[in-house]
N, C-alpha and C positions, 0 to 999 in steps of 0.2 A: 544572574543567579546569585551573586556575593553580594550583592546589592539585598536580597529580596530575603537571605538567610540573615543577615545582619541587622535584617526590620522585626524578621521573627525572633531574635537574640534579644532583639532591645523590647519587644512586646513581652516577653518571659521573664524580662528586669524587673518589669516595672508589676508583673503581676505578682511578681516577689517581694514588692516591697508594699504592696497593699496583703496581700495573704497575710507578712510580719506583723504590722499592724492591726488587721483583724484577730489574730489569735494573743494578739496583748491583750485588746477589749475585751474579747472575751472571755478571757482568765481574770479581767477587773470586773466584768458583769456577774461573775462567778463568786467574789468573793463578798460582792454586795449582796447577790441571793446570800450568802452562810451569813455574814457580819454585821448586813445593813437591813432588809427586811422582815418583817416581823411573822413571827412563827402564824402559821394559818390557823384558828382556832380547834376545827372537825379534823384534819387530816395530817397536822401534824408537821416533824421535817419532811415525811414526804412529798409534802406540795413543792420543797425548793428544787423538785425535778423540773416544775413547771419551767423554770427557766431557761430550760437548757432543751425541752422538749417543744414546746411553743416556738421559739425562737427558731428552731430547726425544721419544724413545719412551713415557717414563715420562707426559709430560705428555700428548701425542694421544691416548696407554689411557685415563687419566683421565678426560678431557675425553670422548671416545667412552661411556665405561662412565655418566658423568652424564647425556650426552644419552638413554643408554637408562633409567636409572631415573628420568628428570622425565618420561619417554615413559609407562614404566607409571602412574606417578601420576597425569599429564592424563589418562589412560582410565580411570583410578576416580574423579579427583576434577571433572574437565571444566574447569580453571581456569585460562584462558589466559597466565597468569604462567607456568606448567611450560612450557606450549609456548614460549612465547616465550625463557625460559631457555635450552630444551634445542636450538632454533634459535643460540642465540649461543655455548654449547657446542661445538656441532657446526664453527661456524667457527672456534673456534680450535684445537680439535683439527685442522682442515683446515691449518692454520698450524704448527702443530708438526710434526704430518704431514712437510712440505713440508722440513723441515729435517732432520727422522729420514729420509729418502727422498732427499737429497741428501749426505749426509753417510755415510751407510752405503755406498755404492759405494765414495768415495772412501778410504773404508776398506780396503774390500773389494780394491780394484784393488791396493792396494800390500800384503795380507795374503795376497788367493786368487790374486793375478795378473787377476783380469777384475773389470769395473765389473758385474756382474749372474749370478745365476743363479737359474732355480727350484727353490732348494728350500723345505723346506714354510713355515718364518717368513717367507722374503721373499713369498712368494708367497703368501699368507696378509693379513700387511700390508698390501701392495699391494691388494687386492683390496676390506680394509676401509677403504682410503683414498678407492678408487673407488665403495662403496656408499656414503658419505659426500658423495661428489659430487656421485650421485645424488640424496641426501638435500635437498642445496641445491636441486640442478634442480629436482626437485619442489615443494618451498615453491613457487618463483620462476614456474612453473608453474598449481598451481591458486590462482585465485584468490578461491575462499570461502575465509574463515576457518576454518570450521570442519570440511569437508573437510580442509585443506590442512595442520590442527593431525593429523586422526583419523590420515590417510596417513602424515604423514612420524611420528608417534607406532610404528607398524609398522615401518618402517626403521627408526627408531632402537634400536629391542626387537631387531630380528635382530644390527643391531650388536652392542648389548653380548652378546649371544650366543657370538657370534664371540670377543672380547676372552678372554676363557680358552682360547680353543684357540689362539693365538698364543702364549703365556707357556709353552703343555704341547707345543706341534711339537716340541722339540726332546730332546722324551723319545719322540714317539710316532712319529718316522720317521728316519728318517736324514738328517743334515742337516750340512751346512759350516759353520751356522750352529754359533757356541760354544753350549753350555749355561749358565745362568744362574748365575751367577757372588755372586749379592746372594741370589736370591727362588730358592733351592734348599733341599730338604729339609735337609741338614745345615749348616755354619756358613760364613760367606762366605769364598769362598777368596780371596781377593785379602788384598799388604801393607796395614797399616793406615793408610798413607798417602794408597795409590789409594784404599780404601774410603770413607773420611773426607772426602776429593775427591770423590767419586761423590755419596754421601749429602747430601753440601751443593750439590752441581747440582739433585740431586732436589727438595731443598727449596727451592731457588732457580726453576724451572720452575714445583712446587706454586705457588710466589707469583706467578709471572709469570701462571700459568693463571686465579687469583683475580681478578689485575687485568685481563688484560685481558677474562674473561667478565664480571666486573659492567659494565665499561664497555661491549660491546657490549650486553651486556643494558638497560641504561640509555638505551641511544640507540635501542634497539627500543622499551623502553615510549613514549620521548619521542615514535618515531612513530606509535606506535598511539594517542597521546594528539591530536596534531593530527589524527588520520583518524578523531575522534570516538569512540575507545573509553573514553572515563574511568576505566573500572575495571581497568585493563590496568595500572597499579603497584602 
């Protein structure tokens, strides 16, 4: 057991010192949108939300699309390291969530004029934020283990489901939402300024995502490890 708390001590180091890291880049992605790219003609400073709102879309898809494939894996492989994983995934995708989701109104209200509308990405989003809640609920909910892995393994599959038809709504309906600007069939339309801003947010979330899922995943094994599961790192 000291053996197996001491691997989830040293997994929680080290997601500490990727989290530090990520949250340097992106307090330096941050000053590049104020300092280094160039004011957006139509919308003004408030496009340099984009940077901070993009980028945190970018991480909750990821985050979301992991928790569903460590989903398919626990159902071939039964190995409650996936579950456990795809459980500390899912909260931090809930956490980037919550920033893509706060930060896009605010966008929205000084771009379309109102804090909200349905169309199909938001409403879409939204909806995989909210099956994700679920997904919590449920853990929190059944209390066998192995139920409790099978279940939220299902929600997490329909998730990543979903994650491609958010990225394609905006080809397959009509929508206020822009079209994608990075992840479009032909070459990024944006100055190389924005772009280079953009793409270093991106890489900057990618690291925040790394750090802070091994850390939650760490302090998951650490408690499966006091509730007598030894083999859970």
């Amino acid at each position: 057991m000291s053996t197996n708390l001491s691997a989830a001590r040293s997994t929680i180091r080290r997601g500490l010192v990727l989290m530090t890291l990520g949250l340097l880049a992106a307090a330096g992605v941050y000053i590049l949108a104020i300092y280094y790219t160039p004011m957006e003609a139509r919308q003004g400073l408030a496009q340099k939300i984009f940077y901070v709102h993009a980028p945190a879309a970018w991480g909750a898809l990821v985050a979301f699309s992991v928790v569903g494939l460590s989903s398919i894996l626990y159902l071939w492989l039964h190995d409650e390291r996936l579950d456990l994983f795809a459980a500390s995934s899912a909260e931090v995708g809930i956490a980037f969530s919550m920033v893509m989701l706060t930060t896009g109104p605010i966008w929205g209200k000084t771009v379309w004029g109102t804090w909200w509308t349905w169309d199909a990405r938001l409403t879409l989003t939204l909806f995989l934020f909210f099956l994700f809640v679920a997904y919590l609920a449920l853990r929190a909910a059944v209390p066998d283990r192995g139920e409790r892995a099978r279940f939220s393994a299902v929600v997490g599959i329909m998730g990543l489901v979903l994650v491609p038809f958010i990225h394609l709504s905006v080809y397959l309906f009509r929508t206020l939402h822009p079209q994608p600007v990075l992840l479009k069939p032909s070459a990024p339309s944006m100055p190389p300024e924005m772009l280079r801003t953009l793409l270093s947010g991106m890489a900057a979330f990618t690291l925040l995502y790394l750090g802070f899922v091994t850390v939650r995943y760490g302090i998951a094994c650490a408690a499966n490890v006091r509730e007598g599961s030894s083999d859970a790192v």
